[in-house]
C-alpha positions as CSV (number, residue, x, y, z in Angstrom):
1,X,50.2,-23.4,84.7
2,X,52.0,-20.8,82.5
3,X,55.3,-23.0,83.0
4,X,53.8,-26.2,81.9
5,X,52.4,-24.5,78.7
6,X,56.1,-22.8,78.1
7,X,57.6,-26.1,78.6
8,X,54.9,-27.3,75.9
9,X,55.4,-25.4,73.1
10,X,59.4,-25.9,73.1
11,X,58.3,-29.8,73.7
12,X,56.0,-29.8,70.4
13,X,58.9,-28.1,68.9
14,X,61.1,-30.4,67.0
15,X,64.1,-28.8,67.7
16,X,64.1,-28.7,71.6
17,X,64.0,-30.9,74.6
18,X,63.2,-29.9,78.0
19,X,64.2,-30.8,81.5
20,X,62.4,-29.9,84.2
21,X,64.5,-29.6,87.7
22,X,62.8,-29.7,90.8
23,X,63.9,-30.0,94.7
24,X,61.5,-32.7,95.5
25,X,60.6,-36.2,94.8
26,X,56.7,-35.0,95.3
27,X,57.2,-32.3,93.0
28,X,58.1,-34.7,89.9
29,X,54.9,-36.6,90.6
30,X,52.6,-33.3,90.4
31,X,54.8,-32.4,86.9
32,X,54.3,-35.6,85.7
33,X,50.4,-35.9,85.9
34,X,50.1,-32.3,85.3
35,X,52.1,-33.0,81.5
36,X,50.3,-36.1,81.1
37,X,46.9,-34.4,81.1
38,X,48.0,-32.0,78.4
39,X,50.7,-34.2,76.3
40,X,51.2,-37.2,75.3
41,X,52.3,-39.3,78.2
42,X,54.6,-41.7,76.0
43,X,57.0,-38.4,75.6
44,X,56.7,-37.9,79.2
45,X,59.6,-39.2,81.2
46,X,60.0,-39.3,85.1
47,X,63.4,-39.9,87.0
48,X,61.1,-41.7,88.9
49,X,61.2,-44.6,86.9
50,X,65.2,-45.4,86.8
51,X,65.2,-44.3,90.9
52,X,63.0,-47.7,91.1
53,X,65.0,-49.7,88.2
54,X,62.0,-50.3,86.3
55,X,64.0,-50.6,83.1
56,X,66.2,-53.0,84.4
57,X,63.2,-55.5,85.0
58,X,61.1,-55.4,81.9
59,X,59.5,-58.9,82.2
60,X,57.7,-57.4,85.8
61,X,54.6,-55.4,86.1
62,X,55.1,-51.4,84.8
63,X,54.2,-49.9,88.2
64,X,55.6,-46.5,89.7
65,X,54.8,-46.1,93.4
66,X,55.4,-42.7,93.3
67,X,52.6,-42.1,90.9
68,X,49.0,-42.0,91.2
69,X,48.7,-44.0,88.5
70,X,50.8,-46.6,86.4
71,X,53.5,-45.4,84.5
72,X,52.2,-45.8,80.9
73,X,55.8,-47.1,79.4
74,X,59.2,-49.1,80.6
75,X,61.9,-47.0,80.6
76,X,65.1,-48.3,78.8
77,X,67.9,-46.4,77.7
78,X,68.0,-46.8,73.7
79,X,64.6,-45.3,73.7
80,X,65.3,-42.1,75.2
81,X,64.8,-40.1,72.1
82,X,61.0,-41.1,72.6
83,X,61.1,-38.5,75.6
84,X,60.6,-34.6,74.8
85,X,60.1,-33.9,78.3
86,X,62.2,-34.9,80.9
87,X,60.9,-34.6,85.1
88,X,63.8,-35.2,87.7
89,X,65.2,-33.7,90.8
90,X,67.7,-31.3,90.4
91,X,70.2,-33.4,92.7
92,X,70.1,-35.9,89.8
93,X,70.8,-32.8,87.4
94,X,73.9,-31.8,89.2
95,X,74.7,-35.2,89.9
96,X,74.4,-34.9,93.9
97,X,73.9,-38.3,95.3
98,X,71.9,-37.2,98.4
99,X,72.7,-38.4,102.0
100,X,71.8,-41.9,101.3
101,X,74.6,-42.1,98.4
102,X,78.3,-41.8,98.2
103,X,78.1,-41.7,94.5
104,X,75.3,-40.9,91.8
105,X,73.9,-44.0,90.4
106,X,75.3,-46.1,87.5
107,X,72.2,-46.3,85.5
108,X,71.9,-41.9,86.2
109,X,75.0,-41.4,84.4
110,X,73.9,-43.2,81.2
111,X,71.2,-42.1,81.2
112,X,72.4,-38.3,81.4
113,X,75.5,-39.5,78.9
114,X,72.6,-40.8,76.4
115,X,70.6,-37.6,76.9
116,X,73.5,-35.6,76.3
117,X,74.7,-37.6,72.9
118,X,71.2,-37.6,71.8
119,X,71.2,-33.6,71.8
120,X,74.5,-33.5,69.9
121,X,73.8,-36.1,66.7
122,X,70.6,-35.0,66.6
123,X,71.3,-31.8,67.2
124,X,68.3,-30.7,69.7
125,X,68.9,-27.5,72.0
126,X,67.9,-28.3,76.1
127,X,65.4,-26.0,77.9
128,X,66.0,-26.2,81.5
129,X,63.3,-24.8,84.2
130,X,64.4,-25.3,87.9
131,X,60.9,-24.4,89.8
132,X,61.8,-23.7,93.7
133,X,65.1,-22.7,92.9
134,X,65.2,-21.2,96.7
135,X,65.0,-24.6,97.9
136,X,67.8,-26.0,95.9
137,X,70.7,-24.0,96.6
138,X,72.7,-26.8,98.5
139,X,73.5,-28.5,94.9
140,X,75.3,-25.5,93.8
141,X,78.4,-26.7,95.2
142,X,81.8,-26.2,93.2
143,X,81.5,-30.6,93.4
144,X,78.1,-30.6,91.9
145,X,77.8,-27.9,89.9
146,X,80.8,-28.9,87.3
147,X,78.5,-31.9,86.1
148,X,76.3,-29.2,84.7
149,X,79.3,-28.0,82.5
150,X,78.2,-31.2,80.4
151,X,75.7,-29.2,78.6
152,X,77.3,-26.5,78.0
153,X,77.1,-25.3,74.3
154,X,73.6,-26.9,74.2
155,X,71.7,-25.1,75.9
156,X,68.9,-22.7,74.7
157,X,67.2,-21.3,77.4
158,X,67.0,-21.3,81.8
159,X,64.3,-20.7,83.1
160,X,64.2,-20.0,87.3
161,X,60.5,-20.2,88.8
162,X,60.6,-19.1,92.5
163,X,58.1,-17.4,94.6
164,X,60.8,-16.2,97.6
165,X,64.1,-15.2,95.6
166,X,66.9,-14.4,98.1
167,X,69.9,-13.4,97.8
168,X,71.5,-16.8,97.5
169,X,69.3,-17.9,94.6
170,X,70.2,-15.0,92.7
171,X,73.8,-16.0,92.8
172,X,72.8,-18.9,91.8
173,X,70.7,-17.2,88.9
174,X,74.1,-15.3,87.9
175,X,75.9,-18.5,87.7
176,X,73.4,-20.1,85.7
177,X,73.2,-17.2,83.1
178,X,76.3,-18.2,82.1
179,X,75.3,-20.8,79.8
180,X,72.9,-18.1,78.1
181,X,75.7,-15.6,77.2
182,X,75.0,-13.8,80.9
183,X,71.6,-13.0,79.9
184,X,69.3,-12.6,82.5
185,X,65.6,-10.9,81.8
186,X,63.2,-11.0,85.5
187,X,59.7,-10.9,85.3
188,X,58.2,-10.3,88.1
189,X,54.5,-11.1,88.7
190,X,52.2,-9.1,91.0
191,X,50.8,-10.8,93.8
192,X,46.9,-10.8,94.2
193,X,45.2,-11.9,97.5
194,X,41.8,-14.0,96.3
195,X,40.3,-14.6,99.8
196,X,38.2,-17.0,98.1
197,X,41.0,-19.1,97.7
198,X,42.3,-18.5,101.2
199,X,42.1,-20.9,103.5
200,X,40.9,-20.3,107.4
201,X,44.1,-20.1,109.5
202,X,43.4,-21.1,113.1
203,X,46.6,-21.0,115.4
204,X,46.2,-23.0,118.8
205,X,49.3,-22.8,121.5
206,X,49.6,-24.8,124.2
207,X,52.3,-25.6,126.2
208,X,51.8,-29.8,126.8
209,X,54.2,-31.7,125.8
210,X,52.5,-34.9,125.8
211,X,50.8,-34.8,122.4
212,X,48.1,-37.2,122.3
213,X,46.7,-36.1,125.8
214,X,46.2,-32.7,124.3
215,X,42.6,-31.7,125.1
216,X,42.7,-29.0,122.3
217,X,43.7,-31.4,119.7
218,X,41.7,-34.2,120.8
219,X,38.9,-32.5,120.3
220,X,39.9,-30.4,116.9
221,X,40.1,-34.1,115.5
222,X,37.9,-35.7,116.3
223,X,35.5,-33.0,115.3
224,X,37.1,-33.6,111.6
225,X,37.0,-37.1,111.6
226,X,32.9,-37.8,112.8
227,X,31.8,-35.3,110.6
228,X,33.4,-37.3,107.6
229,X,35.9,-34.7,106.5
230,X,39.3,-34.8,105.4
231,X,42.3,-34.3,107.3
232,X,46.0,-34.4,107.4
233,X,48.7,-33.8,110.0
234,X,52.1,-32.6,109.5
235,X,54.5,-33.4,112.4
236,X,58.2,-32.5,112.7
237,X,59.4,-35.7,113.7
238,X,58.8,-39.5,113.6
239,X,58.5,-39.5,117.5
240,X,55.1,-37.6,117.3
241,X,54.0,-40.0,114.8
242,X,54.0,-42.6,116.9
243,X,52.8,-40.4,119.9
244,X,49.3,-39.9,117.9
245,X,49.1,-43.5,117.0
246,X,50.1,-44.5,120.4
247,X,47.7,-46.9,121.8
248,X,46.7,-45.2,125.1
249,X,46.5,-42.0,122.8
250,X,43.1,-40.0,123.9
251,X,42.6,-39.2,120.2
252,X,40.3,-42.5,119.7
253,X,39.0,-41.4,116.7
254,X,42.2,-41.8,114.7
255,X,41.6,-45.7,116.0
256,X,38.4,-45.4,113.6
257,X,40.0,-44.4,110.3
258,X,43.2,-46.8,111.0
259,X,42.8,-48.5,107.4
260,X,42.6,-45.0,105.8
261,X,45.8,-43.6,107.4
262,X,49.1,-43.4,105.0
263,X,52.3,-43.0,107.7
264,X,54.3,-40.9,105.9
265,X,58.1,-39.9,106.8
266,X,61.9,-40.6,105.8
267,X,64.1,-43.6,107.4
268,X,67.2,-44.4,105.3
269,X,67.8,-47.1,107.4
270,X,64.0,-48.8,106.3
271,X,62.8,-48.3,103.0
272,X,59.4,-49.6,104.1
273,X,58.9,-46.3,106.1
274,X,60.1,-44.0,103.0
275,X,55.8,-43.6,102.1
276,X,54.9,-40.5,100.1
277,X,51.9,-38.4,100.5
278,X,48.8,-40.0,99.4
279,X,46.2,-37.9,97.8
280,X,43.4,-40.8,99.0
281,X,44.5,-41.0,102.7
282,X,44.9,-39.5,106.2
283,X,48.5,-38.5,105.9
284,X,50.5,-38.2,108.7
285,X,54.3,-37.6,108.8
286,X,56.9,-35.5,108.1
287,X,57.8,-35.5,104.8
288,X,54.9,-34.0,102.7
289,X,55.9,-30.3,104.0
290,X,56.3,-28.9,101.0
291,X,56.0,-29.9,96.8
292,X,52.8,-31.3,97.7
293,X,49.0,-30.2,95.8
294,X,46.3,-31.3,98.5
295,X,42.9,-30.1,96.4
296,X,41.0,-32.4,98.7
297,X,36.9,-30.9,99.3
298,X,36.4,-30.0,102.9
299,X,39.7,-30.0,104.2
300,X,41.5,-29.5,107.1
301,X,45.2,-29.4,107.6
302,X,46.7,-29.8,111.5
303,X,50.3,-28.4,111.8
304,X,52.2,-29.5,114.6
């Protein structure tokens, strides 16, 4: 909350635009509704949008499958100076392509070249706040990191949100503070329990390793699922998926929510399979592990 209403007041600021860098796809989703509910959504732009080449087909429907709802504007590159607050990855910050790439995207570069020319004629300082920094250490590479040099001399201010700094991020802190003449201030918040937020923590072990014949979890979900409350399951591979879904699976009542279940997990060799966590579904998968806000009523989240 407090870094979405710092990122505000430099955004309402004429002077300044701000990038928000973030280690996951999810997390750009949250920071996008989250800004659109308290700014104007028209000056609200989401890497999102090039990552599915919606600006390259104008004459087709303005729809974002990564977001909950449409995105309220086509993205095309001469109207970037519409945009005071910029959501994207920080792989496409430093320019790392990610395993599915040899080579960051074409339309990335412009639109980072654009961004960059923008702040220069118009003569606009950047704000930069990479949230999870601990999580996006890996793009700190001497082959990534030089792309950053790009903004160097207009930059006003880093910001580096993290709530388990180690001793890798703060090299990664050090490096950073040299675009801010090597200053670094750390505030450090203190850390109150509310057990009414808390959720109950149950921990089951059990040593079967056929999954859907589990007795313990059989009956854990299907006590969920016929009292009409919400679930999702977080497995650590694709192979468990299917073991769940699996038609001689003893966990029947899965069968009885079938149209509400989102299969959720990363195959870079079928885009179809690449689905995101869905805030209206029974998730289960692998990939919603972390980045994702489940404020769901009565819920109950199975780690596996």
């Amino acid at each position: 909350k407090r870094i979405i209403e710092k990122a505000i007041s430099f955004a309402n600021h004429n002077d300044f635009i701000v990038i928000i860098a973030v280690p996951f796809k999810n997390l750009i989703e949250q920071y996008y509704i989250d800004f659109c509910d308290k700014f104007d959504k028209y000056r609200v732009f989401s890497m999102l949008d090039i990552e599915n080449a919606q600006f390259l087909y104008p004459e087709k429907k303005d729809t974002n499958v990564f977001l909950a709802e449409p995105s309220p504007y086509y993205f095309k590159q001469d109207k970037i100076s519409n945009y005071k607050i910029h959501i994207m990855t920080t792989n496409s910050l430093l320019g790392n392509p990610g395993e599915e790439a040899l080579f960051q995207s074409r339309e990335k570069k412009e639109y980072f070249q654009k961004l960059i020319t923008l702040s220069k004629k118009q003569n606009k300082k950047i704000v930069i706040i990479f949230d999870e920094i601990h999580d996006c250490i890996h793009n700190f590479k001497e082959e990534y990191i030089i792309n950053l040099w790009k903004f160097y001399g207009l930059i006003h201010k880093i910001y580096v949100v993290s709530a388990t700094f180690n001793e890798a991020s703060k090299e990664v802190i050090k490096y950073l503070s040299e675009f801010t003449n090597r200053n670094i201030k750390i505030i450090e918040s203190e850390r109150i329990i509310k057990p009414n937020k808390q959720s109950r923590l149950h921990l089951i072990f059990n040593d079967s390793s056929k999954l859907n014949k589990n007795e313990n979890l059989k009956t854990a979900i299907d006590k969920v699922i016929f009292s009409k409350q919400n679930l999702d399951i977080i497995v650590y591979s694709r192979k468990q998926v299917d073991l769940l879904l699996a038609k001689d699976s003893k966990i029947e009542s899965l069968n009885f929510v079938k149209k509400d279940i989102n299969v959720c997990y990363t195959d870079i060799f079928n885009y179809d399979a690449n689905n995101k966590y869905s805030a209206n579904k029974i998730n289960i998968g692998t990939n919603f592990t972390t980045g994702v806000n489940i404020e769901k009523e009565n819920h109950h989240l199975f780690i596996i």
